[in-house]
KEDRENTI-857680 format. One line per 4 residues: number of its first residue (from 1); for each residue x, y, z of C-alpha. Coordinates in Angstrom, 2 decimals, always signed. Each point is the difference from the previous one (the first is absolute). Layout:
NUM = X Y Z ~ ...
! end
This chain:
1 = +14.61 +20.56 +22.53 ~ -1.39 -3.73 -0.30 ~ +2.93 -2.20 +0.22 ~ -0.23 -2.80 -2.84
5 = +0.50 -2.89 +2.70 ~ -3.41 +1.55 +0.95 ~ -2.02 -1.55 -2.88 ~ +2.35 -2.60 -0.90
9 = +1.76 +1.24 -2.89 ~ +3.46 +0.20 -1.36 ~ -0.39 +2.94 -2.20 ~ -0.76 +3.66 +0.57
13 = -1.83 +0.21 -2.97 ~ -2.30 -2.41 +0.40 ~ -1.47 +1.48 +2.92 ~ -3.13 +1.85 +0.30
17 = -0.20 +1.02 +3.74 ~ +2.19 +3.74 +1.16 ~ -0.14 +1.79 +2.83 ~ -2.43 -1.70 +3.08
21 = -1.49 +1.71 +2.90 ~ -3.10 -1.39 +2.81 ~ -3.07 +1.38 -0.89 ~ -1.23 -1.23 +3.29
25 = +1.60 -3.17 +2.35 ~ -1.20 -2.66 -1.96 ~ -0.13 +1.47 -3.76 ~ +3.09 +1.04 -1.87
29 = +0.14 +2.69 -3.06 ~ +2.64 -0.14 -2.61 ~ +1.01 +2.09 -3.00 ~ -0.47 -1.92 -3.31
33 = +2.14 +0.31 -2.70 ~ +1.88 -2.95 -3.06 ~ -0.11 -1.30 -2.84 ~ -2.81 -0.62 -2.42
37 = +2.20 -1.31 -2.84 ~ +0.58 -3.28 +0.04 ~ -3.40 -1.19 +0.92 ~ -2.52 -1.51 -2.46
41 = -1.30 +3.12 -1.95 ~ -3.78 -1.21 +0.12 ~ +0.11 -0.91 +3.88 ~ +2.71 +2.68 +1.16
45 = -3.32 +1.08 +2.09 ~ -0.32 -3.67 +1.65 ~ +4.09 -0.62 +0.61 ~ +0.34 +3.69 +1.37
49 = -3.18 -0.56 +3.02 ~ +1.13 -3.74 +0.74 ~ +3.57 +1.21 +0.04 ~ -0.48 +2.09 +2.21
53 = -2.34 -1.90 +2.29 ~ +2.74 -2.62 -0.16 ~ +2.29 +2.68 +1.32 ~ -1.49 +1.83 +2.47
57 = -1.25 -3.20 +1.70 ~ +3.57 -1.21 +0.20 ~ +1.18 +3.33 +0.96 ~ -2.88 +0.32 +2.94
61 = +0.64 -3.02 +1.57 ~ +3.68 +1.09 +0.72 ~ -0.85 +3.04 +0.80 ~ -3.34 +0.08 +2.09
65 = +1.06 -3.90 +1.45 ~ +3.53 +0.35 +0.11 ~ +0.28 -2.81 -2.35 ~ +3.57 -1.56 -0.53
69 = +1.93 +0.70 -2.94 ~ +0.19 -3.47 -0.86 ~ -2.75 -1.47 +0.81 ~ -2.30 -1.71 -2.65
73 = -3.31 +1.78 -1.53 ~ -2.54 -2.17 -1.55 ~ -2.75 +2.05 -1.89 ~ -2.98 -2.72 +0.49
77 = -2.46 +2.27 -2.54 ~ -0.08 +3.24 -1.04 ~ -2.88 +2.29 -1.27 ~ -0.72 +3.57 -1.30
81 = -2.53 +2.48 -1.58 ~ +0.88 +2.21 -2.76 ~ -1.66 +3.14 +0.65 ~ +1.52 +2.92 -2.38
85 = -0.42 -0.06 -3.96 ~ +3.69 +0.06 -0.48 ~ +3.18 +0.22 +2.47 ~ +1.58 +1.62 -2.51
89 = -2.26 +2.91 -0.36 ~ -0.60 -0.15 +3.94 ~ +3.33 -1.17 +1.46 ~ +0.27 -1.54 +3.37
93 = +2.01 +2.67 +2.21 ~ -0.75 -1.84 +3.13 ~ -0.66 -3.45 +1.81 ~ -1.96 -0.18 +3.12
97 = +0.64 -3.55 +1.55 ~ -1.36 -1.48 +3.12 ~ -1.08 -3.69 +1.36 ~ -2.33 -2.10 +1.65
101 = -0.23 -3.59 +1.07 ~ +3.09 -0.06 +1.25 ~ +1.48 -2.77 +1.92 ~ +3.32 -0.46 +2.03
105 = +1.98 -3.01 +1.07 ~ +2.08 -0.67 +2.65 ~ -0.13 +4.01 -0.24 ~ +1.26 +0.72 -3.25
109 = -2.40 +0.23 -3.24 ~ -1.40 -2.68 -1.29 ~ -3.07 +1.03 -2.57 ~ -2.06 +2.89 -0.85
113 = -1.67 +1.60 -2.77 ~ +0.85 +3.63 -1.49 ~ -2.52 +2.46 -1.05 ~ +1.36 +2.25 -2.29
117 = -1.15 +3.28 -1.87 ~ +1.53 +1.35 -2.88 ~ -0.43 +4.02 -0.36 ~ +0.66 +2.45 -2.76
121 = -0.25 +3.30 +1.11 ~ -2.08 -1.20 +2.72 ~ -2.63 -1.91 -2.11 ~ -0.13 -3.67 +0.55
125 = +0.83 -1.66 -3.26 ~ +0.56 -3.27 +1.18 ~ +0.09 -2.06 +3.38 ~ +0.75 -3.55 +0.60
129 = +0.59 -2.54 +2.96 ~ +3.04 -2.77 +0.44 ~ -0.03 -3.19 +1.81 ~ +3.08 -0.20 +1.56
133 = +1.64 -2.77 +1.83 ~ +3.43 -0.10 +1.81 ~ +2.41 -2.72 +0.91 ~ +3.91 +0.12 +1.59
137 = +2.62 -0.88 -2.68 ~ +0.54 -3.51 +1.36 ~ -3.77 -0.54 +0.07 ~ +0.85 +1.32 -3.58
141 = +2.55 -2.30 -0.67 ~ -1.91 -3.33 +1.02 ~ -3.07 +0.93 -1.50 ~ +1.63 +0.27 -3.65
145 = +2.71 -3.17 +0.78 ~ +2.92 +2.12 -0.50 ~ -0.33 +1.19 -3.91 ~ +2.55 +1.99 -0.38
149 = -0.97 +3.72 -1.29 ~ +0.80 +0.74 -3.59 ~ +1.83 +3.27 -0.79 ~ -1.61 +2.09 -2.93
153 = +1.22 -0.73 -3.08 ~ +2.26 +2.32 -1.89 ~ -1.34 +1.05 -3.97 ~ +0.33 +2.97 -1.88
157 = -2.67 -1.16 -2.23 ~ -3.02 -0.20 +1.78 ~ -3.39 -1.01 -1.47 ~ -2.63 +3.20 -0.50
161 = -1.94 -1.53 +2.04 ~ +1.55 -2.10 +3.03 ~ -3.07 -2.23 +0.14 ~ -1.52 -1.84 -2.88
165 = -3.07 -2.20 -0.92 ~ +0.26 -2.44 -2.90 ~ -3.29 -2.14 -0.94 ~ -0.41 -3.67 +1.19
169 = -2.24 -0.96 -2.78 ~ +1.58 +2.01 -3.45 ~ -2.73 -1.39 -2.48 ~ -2.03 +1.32 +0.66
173 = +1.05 +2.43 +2.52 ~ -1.29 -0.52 +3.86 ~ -1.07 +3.59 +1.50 ~ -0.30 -2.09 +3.58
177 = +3.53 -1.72 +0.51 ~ +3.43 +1.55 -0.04 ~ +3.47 -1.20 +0.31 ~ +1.83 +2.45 +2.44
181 = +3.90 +1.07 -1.49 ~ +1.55 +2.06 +2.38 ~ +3.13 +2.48 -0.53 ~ +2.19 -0.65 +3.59
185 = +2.03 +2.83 -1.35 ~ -2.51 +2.24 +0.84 ~ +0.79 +2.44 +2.17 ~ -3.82 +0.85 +0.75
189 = +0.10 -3.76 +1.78 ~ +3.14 -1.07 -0.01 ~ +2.33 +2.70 +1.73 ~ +1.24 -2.12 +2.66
193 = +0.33 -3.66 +1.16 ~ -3.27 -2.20 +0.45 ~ -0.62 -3.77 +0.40 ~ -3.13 +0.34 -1.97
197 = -2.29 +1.58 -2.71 ~ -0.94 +2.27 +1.67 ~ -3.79 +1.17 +0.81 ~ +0.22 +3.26 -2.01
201 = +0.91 -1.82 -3.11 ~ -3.10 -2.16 +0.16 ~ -2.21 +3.08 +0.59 ~ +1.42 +1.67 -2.73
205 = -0.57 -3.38 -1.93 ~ -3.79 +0.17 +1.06 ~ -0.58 +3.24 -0.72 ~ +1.28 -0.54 -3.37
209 = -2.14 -2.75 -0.70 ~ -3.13 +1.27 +1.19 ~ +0.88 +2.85 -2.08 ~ +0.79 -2.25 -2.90
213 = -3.51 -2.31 +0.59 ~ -1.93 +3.01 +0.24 ~ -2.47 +1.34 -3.10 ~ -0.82 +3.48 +1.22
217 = +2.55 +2.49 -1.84 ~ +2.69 +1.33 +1.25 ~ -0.35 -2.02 +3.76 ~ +1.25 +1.61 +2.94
221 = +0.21 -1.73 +3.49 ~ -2.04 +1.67 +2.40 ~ -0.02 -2.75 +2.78 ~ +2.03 -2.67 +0.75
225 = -0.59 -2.41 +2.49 ~ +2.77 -2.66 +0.70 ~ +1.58 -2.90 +2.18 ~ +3.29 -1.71 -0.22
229 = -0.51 -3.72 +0.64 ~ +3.62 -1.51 -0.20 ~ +3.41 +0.84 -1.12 ~ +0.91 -0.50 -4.16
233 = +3.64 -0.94 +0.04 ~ +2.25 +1.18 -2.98 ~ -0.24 -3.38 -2.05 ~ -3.53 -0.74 +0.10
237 = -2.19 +1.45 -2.79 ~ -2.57 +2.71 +0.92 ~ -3.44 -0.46 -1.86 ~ -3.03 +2.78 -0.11
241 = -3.61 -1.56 -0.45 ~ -2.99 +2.50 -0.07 ~ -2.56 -1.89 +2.39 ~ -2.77 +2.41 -0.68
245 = -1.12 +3.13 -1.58 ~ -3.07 +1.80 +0.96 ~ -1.29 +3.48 -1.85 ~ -0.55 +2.90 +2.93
249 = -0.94 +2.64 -1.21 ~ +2.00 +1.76 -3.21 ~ +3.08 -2.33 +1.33 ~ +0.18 -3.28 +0.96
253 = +1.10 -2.00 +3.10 ~ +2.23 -3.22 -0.86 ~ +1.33 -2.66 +2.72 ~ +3.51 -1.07 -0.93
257 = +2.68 -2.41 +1.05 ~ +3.33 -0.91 +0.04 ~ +1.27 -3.75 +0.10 ~ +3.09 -1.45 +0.11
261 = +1.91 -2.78 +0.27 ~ -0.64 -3.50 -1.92 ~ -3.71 -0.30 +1.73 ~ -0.94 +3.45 -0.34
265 = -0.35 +0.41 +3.65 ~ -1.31 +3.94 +0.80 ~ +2.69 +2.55 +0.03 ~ -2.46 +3.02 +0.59
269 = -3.40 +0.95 -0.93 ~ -1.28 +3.16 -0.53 ~ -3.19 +1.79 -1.21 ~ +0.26 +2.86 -2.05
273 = -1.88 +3.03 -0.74 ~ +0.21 +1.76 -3.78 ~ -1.63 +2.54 -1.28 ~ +0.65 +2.03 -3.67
277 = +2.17 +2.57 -0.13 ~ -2.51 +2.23 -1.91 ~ -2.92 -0.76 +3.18 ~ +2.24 +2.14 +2.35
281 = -1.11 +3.33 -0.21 ~ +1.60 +3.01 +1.25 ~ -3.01 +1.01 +1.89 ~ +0.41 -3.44 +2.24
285 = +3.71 +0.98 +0.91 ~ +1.00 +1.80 +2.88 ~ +1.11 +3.61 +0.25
! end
């Protein structure tokens, strides 16, 4: 079994990696299994294959690179393809992971990026790559002046939804900026200590908005290309602003960002493919 320190979680539950094995020296297989409640009902899809992108990349690098527990992971960008319909009517079973680019200092890891397929009954429904950087926990330390982590915050009344977007403009309502309120009782996010927002909650965020901006019905993320320029600390305010949108096809492809702090420097930005619900046919699943 997948050890939770192996992905960088506190609780069992929240884990979506089992049992691992080598498929060959440099490529790992695990067992997929965890929760889909709790995620955002519209974009379970989206959470589930960066999820576990986020995890497997973690989870390779101490593995296949021998990694130190404590050690520092910095995902620079992230990006995946949506291949299957639905991942609830074609469940992922299994997660192929591998990596290339990969650089070592002072021989111990210092970068690389995963490639990562997604299978469900051995179709590919999904596949993805992470950008992964790696830094010693005093490197850590200096880099982020010492902030002290924050421990998750106790509440047994949680929001529906841990992350919400509330309008800028109200009159008349702006479909292109978004106030970020985050839940840090989460335990999707928040299930042990950070000294940061951290990245998944601005994904999420994006993937909500361009969801939200979007005019095709019922949108669906199909791609999602993103990078991570700088840290958002817990009291700065997190802003969404839809940079572009651009029909393709039956969907559309929208450029988003995330800014924070009083001079809205760039948190992340991120383009995202939608498409409607009703354009995904059976026919174009796999299986």
């Amino acid at each position: 079994m997948v050890h939770r320190s192996l992905v960088h979680k506190e609780a069992r539950g929240q884990m979506l990696l089992r049992r691992v094995r080598r498929s060959s020296e440099d490529v790992l297989e695990f067992d997929l299994g965890g929760p889909r409640g709790g995620m955002s009902s519209a974009l379970s899809d989206a959470s589930f294959v960066a999820e576990a992108l986020r995890q497997a990349t973690i989870a390779s690098a101490h593995l296949l690179h021998s990694t130190a527990l404590d050690w520092a992971f910095i995902m620079d960008r992230m990006v995946f393809d949506l291949e299957a319909c639905s991942l609830r009517s074609h469940p992922p079973d299994r997660l192929l992971i591998g990596a290339r680019d990969v650089t070592a200092r002072a021989g111990a890891l210092s970068s690389l990026t995963s490639e990562m397929t997604l299978l469900s009954g051995g179709a590919r429904v999904a596949s993805g790559q992470g950008y992964l950087r790696v830094v010693a926990a005093n490197v850590y330390a200096r880099l982020r002046s010492n902030i002290p982590p924050r421990e998750p915050v106790p509440s047994t009344r949680r929001k529906a939804e841990p992350i919400t977007l509330r309008n800028v403009a109200v009159h008349p309502p702006d479909r292109s900026r978004w106030r970020v309120e985050v839940d840090e009782s989460d335990p999707l996010f928040f299930d042990h200590a950070v000294d940061h927002l951290p990245g998944m909650v601005i994904f999420e965020a994006a993937c909500i908005g361009a969801a939200t901006a979007s005019v095709v019905h019922g949108p669906r993320i199909q791609h999602f290309d993103g990078s991570f320029h700088r840290y958002v600390e817990f009291d700065e305010r997190l802003e969404l602003v839809v940079a572009s949108r651009e029909a393709q096809g039956p969907g559309e492809r929208i450029r988003i960002q995330a800014l924070t702090g009083d001079d809205d420097a760039m948190a992340m930005s991120a383009t995202v493919r939608v498409a409607p619900t009703r354009a995904c046919l059976p026919a174009h699943c796999p299986g």
